[in-house]
C-alpha positions in Angstrom: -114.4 -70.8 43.1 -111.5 -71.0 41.0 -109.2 -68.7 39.6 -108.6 -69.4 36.0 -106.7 -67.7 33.5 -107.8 -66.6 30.5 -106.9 -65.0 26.9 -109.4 -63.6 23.9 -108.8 -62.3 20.8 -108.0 -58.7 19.9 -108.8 -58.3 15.8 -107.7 -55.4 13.9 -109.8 -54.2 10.8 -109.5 -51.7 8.6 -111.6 -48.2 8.8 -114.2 -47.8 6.7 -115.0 -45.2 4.5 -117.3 -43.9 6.6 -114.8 -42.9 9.3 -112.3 -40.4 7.5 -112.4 -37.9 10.2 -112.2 -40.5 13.5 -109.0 -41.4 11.8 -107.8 -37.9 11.1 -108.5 -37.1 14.4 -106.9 -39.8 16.2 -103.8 -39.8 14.0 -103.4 -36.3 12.8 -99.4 -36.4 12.2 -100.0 -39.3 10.2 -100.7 -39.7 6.2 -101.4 -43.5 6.7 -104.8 -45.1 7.9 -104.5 -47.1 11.0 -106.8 -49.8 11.6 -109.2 -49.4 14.4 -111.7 -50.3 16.5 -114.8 -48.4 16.2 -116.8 -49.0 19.8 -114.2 -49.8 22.1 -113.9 -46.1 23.1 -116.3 -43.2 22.5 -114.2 -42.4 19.4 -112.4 -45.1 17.3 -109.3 -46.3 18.2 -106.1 -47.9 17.4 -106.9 -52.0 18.0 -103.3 -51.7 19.5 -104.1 -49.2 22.1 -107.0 -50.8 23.0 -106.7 -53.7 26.3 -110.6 -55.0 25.5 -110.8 -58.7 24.9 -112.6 -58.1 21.2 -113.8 -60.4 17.9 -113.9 -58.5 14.7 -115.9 -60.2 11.9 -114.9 -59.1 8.6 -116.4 -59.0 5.3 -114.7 -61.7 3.9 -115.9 -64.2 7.2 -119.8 -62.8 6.4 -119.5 -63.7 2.2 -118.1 -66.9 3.4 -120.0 -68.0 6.3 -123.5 -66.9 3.9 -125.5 -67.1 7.2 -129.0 -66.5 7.6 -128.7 -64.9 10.8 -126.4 -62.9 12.8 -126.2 -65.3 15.9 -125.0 -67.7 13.8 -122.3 -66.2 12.9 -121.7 -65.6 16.8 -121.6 -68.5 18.3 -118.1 -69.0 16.8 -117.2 -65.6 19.3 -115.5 -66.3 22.1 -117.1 -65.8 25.9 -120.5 -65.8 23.9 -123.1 -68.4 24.6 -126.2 -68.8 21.9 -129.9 -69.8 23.3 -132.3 -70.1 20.5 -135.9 -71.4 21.4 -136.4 -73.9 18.3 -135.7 -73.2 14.6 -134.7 -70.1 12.0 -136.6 -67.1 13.3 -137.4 -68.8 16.9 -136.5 -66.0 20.0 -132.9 -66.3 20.8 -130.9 -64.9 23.1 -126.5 -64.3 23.7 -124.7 -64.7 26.7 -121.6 -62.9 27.2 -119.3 -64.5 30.1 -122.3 -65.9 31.9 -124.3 -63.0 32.2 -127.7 -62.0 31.4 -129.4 -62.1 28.3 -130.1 -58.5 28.6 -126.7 -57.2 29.7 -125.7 -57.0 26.4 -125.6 -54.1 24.5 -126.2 -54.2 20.4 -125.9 -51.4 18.5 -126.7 -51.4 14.7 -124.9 -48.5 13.0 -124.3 -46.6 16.6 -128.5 -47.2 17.1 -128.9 -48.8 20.6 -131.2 -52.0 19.0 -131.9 -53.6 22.3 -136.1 -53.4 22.9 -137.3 -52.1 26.3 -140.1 -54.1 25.5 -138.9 -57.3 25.4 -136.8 -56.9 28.7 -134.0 -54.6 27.2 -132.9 -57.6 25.2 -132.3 -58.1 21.2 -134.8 -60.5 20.0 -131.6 -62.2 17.8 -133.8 -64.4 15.9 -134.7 -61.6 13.9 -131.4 -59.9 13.0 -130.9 -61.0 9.8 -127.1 -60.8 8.2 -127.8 -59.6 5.2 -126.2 -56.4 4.0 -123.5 -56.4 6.9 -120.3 -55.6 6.7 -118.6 -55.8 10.1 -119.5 -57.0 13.6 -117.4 -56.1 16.6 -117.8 -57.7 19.5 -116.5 -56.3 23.0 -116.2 -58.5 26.1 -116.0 -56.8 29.3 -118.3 -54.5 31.3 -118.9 -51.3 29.6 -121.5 -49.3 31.5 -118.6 -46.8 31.9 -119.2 -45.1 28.1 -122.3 -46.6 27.0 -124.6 -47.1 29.8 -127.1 -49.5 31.6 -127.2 -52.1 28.8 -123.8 -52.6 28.5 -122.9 -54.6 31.5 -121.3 -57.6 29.8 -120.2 -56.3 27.0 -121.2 -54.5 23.6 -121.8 -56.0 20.3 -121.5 -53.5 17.3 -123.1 -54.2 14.1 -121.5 -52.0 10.8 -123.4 -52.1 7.7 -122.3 -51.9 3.9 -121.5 -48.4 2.3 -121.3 -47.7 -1.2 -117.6 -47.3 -2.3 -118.0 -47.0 -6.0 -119.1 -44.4 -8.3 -122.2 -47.6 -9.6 -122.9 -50.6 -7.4 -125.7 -53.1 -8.0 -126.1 -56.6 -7.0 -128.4 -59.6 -6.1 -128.3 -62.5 -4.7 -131.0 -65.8 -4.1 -130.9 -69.1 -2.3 -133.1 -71.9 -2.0 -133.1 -74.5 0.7 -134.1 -77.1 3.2 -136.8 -76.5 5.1 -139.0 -75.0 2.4 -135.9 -71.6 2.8 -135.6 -69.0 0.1 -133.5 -66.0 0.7 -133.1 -63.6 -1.6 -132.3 -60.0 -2.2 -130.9 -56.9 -4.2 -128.4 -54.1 -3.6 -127.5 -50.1 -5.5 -125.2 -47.7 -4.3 -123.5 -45.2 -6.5 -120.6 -42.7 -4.8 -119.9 -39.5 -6.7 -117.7 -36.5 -5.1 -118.3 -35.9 -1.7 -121.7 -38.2 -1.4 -122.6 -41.8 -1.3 -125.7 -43.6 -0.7 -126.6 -46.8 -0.7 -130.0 -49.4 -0.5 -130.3 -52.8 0.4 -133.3 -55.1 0.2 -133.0 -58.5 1.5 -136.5 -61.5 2.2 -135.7 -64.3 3.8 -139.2 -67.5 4.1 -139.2 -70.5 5.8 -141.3 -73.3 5.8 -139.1 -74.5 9.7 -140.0 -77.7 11.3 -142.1 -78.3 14.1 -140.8 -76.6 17.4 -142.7 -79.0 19.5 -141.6 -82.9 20.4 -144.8 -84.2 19.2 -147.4 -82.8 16.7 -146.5 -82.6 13.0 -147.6 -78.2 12.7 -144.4 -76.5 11.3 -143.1 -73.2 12.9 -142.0 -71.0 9.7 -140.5 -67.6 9.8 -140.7 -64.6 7.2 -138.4 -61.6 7.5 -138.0 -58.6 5.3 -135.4 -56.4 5.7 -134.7 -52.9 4.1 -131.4 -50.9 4.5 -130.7 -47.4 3.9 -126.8 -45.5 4.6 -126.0 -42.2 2.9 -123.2 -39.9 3.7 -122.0 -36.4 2.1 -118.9 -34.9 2.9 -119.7 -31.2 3.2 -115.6 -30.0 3.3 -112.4 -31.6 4.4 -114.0 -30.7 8.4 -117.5 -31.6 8.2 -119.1 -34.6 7.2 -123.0 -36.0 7.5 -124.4 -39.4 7.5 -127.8 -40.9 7.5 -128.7 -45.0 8.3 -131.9 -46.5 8.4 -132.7 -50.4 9.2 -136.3 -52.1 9.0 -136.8 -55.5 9.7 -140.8 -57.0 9.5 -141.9 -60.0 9.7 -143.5 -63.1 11.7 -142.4 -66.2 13.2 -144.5 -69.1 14.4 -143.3 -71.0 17.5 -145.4 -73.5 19.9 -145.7 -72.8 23.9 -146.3 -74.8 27.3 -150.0 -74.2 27.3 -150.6 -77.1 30.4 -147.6 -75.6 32.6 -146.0 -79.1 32.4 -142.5 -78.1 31.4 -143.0 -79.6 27.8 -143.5 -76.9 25.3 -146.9 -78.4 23.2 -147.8 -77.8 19.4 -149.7 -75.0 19.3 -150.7 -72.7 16.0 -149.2 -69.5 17.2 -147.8 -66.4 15.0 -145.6 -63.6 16.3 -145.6 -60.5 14.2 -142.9 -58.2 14.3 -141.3 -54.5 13.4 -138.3 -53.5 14.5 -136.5 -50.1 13.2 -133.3 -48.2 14.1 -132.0 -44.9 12.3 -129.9 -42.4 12.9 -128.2 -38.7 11.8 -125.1 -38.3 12.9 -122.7 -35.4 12.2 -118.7 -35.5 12.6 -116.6 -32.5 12.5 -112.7 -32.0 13.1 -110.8 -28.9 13.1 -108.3 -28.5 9.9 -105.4 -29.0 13.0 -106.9 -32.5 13.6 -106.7 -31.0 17.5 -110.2 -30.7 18.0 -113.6 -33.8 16.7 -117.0 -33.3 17.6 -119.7 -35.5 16.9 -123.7 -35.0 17.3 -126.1 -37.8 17.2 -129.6 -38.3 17.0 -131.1 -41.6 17.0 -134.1 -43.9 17.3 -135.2 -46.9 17.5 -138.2 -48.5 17.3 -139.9 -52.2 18.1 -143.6 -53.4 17.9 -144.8 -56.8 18.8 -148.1 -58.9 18.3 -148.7 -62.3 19.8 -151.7 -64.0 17.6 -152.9 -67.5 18.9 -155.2 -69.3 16.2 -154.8 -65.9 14.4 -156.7 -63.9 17.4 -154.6 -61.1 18.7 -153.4 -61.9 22.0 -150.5 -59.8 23.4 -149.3 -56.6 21.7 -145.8 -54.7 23.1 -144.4 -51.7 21.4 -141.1 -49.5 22.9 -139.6 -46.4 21.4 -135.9 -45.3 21.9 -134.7 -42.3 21.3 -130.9 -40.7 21.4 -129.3 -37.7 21.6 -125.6 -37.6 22.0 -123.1 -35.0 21.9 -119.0 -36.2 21.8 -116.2 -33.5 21.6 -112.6 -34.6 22.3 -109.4 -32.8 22.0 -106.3 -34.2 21.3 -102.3 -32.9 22.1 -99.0 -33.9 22.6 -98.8 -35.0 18.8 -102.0 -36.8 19.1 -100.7 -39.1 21.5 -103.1 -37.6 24.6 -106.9 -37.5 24.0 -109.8 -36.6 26.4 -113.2 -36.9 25.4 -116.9 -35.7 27.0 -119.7 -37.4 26.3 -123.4 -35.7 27.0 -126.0 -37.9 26.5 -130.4 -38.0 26.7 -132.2 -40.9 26.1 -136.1 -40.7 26.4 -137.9 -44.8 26.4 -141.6 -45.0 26.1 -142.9 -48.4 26.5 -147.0 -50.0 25.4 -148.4 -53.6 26.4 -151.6 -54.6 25.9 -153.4 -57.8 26.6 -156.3 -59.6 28.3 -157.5 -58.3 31.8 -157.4 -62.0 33.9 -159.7 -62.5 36.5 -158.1 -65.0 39.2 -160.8 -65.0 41.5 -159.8 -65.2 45.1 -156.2 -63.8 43.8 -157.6 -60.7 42.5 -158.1 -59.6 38.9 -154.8 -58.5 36.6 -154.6 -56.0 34.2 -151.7 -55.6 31.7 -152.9 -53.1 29.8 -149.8 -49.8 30.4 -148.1 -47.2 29.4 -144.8 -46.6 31.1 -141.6 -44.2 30.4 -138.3 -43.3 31.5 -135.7 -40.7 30.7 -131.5 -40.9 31.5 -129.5 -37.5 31.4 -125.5 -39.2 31.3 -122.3 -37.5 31.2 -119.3 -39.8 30.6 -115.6 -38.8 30.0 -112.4 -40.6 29.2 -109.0 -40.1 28.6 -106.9 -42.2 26.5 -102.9 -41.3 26.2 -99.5 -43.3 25.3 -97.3 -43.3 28.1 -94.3 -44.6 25.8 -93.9 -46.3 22.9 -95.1 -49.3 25.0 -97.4 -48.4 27.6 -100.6 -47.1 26.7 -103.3 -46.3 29.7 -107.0 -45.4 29.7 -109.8 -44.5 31.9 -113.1 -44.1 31.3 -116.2 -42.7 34.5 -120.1 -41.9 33.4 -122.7 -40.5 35.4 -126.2 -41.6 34.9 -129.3 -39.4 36.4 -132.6 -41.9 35.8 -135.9 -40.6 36.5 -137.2 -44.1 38.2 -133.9 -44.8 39.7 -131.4 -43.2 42.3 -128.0 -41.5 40.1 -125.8 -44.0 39.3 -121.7 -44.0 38.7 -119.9 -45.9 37.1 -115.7 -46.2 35.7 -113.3 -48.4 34.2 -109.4 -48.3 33.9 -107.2 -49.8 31.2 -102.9 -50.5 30.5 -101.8 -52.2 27.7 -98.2 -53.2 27.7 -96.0 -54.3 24.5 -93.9 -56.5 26.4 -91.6 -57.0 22.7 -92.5 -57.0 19.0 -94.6 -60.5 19.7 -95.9 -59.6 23.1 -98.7 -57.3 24.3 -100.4 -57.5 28.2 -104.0 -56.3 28.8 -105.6 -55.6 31.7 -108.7 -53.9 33.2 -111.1 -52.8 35.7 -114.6 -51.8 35.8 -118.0 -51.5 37.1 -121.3 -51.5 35.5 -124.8 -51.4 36.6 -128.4 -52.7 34.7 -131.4 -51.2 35.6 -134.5 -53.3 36.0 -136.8 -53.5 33.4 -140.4 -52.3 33.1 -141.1 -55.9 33.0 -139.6 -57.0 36.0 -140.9 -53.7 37.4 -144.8 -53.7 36.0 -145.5 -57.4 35.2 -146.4 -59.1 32.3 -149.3 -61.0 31.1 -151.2 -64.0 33.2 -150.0 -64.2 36.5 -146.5 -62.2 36.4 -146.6 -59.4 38.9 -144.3 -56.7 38.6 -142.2 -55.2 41.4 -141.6 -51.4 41.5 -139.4 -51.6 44.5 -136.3 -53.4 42.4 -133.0 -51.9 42.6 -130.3 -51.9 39.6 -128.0 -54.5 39.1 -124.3 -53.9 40.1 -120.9 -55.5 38.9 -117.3 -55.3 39.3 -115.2 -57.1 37.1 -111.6 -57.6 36.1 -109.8 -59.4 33.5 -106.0 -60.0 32.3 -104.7 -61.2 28.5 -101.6 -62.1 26.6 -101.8 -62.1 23.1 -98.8 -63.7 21.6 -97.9 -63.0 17.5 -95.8 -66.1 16.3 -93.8 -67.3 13.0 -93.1 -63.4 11.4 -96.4 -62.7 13.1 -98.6 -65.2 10.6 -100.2 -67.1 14.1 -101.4 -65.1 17.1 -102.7 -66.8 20.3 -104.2 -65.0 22.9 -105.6 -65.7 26.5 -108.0 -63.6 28.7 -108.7 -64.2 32.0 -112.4 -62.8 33.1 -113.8 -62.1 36.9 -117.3 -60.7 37.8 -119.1 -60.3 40.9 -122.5 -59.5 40.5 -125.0 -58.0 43.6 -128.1 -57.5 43.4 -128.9 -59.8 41.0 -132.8 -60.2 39.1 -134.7 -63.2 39.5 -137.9 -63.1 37.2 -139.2 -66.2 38.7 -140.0 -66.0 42.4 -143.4 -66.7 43.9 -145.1 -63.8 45.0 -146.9 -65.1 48.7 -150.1 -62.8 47.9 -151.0 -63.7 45.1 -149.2 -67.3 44.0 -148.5 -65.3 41.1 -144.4 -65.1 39.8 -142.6 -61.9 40.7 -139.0 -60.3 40.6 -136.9 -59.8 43.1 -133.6 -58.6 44.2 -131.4 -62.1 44.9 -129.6 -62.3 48.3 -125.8 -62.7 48.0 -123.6 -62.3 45.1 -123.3 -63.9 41.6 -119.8 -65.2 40.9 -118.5 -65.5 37.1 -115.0 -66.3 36.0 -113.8 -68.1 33.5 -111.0 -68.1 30.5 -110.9 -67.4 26.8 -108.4 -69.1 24.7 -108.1 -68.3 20.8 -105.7 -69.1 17.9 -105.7 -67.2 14.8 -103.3 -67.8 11.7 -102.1 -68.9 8.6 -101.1 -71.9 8.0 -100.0 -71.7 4.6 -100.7 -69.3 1.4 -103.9 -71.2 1.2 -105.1 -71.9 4.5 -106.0 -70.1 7.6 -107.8 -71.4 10.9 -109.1 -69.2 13.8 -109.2 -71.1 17.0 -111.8 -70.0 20.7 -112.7 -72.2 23.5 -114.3 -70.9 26.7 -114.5 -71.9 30.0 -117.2 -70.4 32.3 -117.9 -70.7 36.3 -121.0 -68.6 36.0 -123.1 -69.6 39.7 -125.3 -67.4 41.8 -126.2 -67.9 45.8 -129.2 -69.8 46.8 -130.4 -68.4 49.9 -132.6 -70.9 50.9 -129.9 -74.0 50.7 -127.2 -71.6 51.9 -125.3 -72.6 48.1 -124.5 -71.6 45.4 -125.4 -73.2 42.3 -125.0 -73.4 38.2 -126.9 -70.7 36.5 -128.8 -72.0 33.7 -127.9 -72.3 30.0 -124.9 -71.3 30.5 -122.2 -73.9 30.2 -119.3 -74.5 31.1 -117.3 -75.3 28.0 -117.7 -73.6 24.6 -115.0 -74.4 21.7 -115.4 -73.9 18.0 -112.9 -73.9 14.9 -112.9 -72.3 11.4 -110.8 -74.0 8.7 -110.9 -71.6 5.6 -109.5 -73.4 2.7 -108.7 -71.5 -0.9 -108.9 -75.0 -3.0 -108.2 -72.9 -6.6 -108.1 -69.0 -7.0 -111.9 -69.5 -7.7 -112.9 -72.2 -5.0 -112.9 -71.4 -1.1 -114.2 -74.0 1.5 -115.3 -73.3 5.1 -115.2 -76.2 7.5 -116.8 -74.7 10.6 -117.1 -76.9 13.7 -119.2 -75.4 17.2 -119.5 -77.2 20.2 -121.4 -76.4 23.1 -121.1 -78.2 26.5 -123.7 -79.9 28.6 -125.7 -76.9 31.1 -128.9 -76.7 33.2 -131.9 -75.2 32.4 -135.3 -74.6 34.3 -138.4 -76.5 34.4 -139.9 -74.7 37.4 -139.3 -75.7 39.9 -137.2 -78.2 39.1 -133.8 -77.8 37.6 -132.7 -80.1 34.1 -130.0 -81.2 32.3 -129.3 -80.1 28.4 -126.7 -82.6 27.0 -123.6 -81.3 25.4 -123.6 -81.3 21.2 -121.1 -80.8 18.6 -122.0 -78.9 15.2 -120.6 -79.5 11.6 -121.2 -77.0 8.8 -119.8 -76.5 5.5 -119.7 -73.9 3.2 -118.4 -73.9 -0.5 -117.9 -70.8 -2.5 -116.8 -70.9 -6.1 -116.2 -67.9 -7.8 -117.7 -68.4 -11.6 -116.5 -65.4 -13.0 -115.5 -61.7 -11.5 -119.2 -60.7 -11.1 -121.0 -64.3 -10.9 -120.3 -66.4 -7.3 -121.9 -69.8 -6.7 -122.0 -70.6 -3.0 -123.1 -74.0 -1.2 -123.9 -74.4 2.5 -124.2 -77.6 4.6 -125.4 -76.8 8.3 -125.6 -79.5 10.9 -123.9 -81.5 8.5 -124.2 -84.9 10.7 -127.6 -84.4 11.6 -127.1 -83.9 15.6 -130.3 -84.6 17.5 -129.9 -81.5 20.5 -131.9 -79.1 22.6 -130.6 -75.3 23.4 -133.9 -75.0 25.6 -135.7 -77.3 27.0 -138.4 -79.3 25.0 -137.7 -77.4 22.4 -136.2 -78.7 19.1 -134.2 -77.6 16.3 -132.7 -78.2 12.9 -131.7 -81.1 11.9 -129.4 -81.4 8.3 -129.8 -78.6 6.3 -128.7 -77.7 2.4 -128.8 -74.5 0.9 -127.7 -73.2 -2.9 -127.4 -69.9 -3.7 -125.6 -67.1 -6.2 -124.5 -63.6 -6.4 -124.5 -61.3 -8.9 -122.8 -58.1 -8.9 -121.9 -55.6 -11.3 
């Protein structure tokens, strides 16, 4: 294995609205707003102060990019490796530094969104980007603050506020592909309240998923957004969010278990909801915050094959957090507590199978599990150039034995240009009822699992150039992972598949180089490339080998280009190296792609926009998974109206 050295991004932003008393409290001797981070500590913090390797998508990036979906938008990230199973709406899934799928943690608003129903994963075909208006995302383990689901890293998802006294707008696109996306917007803030609704339907006619067969795979998807906040005194503040996504998506399978995924007429139907209530308070000194949560979230799945109901799956989440932190020595010393519950109920239903001579399987459950966590962390300035944090959580599972977990964090400013990072951290994921119960056909759980375990360090320069208008970072990323899952193995009873525990340790290291800057008063770039050594150990060949679709080099580049006051051009380029994936039991090759896209946004008047997109603009023939296709050239026109 080698030891490569790597650098990420850290991207400032500034606080929203909805955050007037995280800043109070974390400046309180200051009259100016500082730009933070919100989830990169249990309270937000000063981007400065904080030595995570981080992305911040901003507002501006989202109206320009005018993606359909969240992961599109992602794949430019850094460290962050995209999987989607066929066209728009097809299940996807996000790699962070060549880790699981489902070691990533996605909150929506502060609402854990990942679905213990779906192997504590985000289905992110489904996560539309409409009515967003900032994504974070963190690199790094952090079990430490936020839990099992967090191993890899934590991807925060910040939607729009109202910030005028009236606020209304729409929006509609037509498209390739039979697409129409479409959707309305009305806030209003008045005094000490604001509220806000968005409405947002996106259709799809798609393209086949399959490599032969002429059935197309469409996708519908409506989504309804709710956030409301009143500000009860200059202490006390309350907030309410609410996000609803339903909808279906049509996809093919391997129905002859010959690696080759055939065209089939199935429909996936699905809900997904998160809300929350949350309540911040901070004493008039700015000494004292407190924050109380409660949250839920909710996700329910049908599986219909020639419009029979096959498979249904249905999990419920729910949160309750309590976060008090005290601050001293002019702010620059801060300790937080954490005390958290979180309750998971989980429903499949499905066909009993009778396999004879191998016994007769029944999916039908009903399973649950309950975590009692206590976390604290202490942040504090050392000097004017030394900042140092650390961070420790205890988890008390009802299926699993207590589980501890920490992290440490310096950041040095080395000179006005010249800030170190560096970390340390462990993490754990817990197995999922899944892996522990089974599935349908001939997947038999395995109660006996024990949780994942990580340790993982990383180191990063970032480097602020020419009166600070170009900043290049690098990040330098290690895990070892014990203990690791593997969903396929062949249970001896039953020739049935099973998980188990792997033997040996996972090894993933890599580095993460990005460029960010101005080039001149019209034209700015932002810069990431990746490279990843994500292997685990084969026991039976005494190796270790590639794990699959993870590969090795990721680049992409953003050329944003303001043509005339009233004409902005995005030249977006992704490319994705070649990786494995499985075809059990054989192992295959994906080849390496590069993707074009272009977007065009002219600005008709102050309330009227005209925007063009181009994806795939060179029509690149590629595969993210195995046999199954995707997109090919793709136009879409669309305006906004606000007032």
């Amino acid at each position: 294995m080698k030891n490569i050295y790597s650098m990420a991004t850290v991207a400032t932003v500034s606080l929203l609205c909805a955050l007037p008393f995280a800043v109070q409290g974390q400046t309180a001797q200051k009259t100016e707003i500082e730009e933070v981070l919100v989830s990169a500590s249990l309270i937000p913090i000063a981007a400065s102060r904080s030595a995570n390797a981080i992305t911040v998508i901003d507002s501006e990036h989202l109206k320009n990019r005018a993606a359909l979906s969240v992961s599109d938008l992602l794949r430019d990230v850094p460290g962050l490796a995209v999987s989607r199973s066929g066209v728009q709406g097809s299940a996807t899934q996000i790699r962070v530094r060549g880790a699981e799928a489902n070691h990533l943690l996605v909150l929506i608003d502060g609402v854990e969104a990942n679905d213990p129903s779906q192997s504590d994963e985000l289905n992110w075909g489904t996560l539309s980007a409409a009515d967003i208006q900032r994504i974070e995302v963190i690199r790094g383990p952090q079990s430490a603050m936020r839990g099992s689901d967090a191993m890899a890293g934590v991807v925060n998802i910040i939607t729009r506020r109202a910030d005028q006294l009236l606020s209304a707008g729409l929006f509609t696109e037509i498209g390739s592909f039979g697409t129409h996306n479409s959707g309305f917007s009305i806030g209003s803030k008045q005094g000490d309240f604001d509220g806000r609704l968005g409405v947002n339907h996106i259709e799809t006619e798609g393209e086949n998923i399959s490599r032969t067969g002429t059935e197309k795979d469409g996708y519908k998807n409506t989504n309804v957004n709710l956030n409301a906040g009143w500000t009860v005194n200059d202490e006390l503040r309350l907030s309410f969010v609410a996000r609803q996504s339903d909808g279906m998506n049509e996809f093919d399978s391997d129905m002859d278990f010959d690696g080759v995924v055939d065209d089939q007429d199935m429909v996936s139907e699905f809900r997904n909801s998160t809300m929350r209530v949350q309540g911040d308070y901070v004493s008039a000194s700015g000494r004292f915050q407190q924050k109380l949560v409660i949250a839920q979230s909710n996700n329910d799945n049908e599986a219909f094959d020639t419009g029979v109901l096959g498979t249904y799956t249905s999990s419920t989440k729910d949160q309750y957090q309590y976060t008090g932190s005290v601050f001293w020595n002019e702010s620059s010393q801060r300790l937080s507590v954490l005390a958290e519950r979180e309750e998971e109920d989980f429903q499949q239903r499905g066909a009993i199978n009778d396999y004879g001579i191998f016994g007769v399987y029944d999916p039908n459950q009903d399973r649950k599990r309950d975590t009692n966590s206590i976390a604290i962390e202490y942040r504090g300035d050392v000097s004017d150039r030394l900042s140092l944090a650390a961070s420790a959580r205890y988890d008390d599972n009802s299926e699993f034995d207590s589980a501890n977990t920490f992290r440490v964090e310096a950041v040095y400013q080395l000179n006005d240009g010249t800030r170190l990072r560096s970390a340390y951290g462990t993490a754990i994921k817990n197995p999922t009822f899944t892996e522990r119960f089974g599935f349908y056909t001939n997947f038999i759980g395995n109660p006996n699992l024990e949780p994942e375990e990580s340790a993982s360090w990383e180191l990063g320069i970032d480097q602020m150039l020419f009166d600070n208008s170009l900043t290049l970072s690098a990040t330098l990323f290690d895990t070892e992972l014990k203990n690791e899952i593997n969903g396929s193995a062949l249970d001896p009873v039953t020739f049935g598949y099973t998980a188990i525990n792997k033997e040996g340790k996972s090894q993933r290291q890599g580095v993460e180089l990005t460029a960010i800057g101005t080039l001149s008063s019209r034209l700015s770039l932002n810069a990431a490339y990746t490279y990843t050594d994500s292997v685990e150990w084969d026991a039976e060949n005494a190796v270790y080998i590639d794990e699959v679709r993870r590969a090795r080099h990721i680049a992409s580049l953003n050329l944003a280009w303001q043509a005339m006051d009233s004409l902005h051009i995005n030249a977006n380029v992704q490319h994705n190296g070649s990786q494995t994936d499985v075809v059990f039991p054989n192992i295959v090759d994906l080849d390496s792609y590069t993707l074009v896209n272009l977007n065009v946004n002219f600005s008709a008047t102050e309330k009227l926009d005209v925007y063009l997109r181009l994806d795939n603009l060179f029509d690149e023939d590629y595969e993210e998974v195995f046999s199954y296709q995707t997109l090919g050239f793709g136009a879409s026109l669309g305006v906004r109206f606000s007032l």
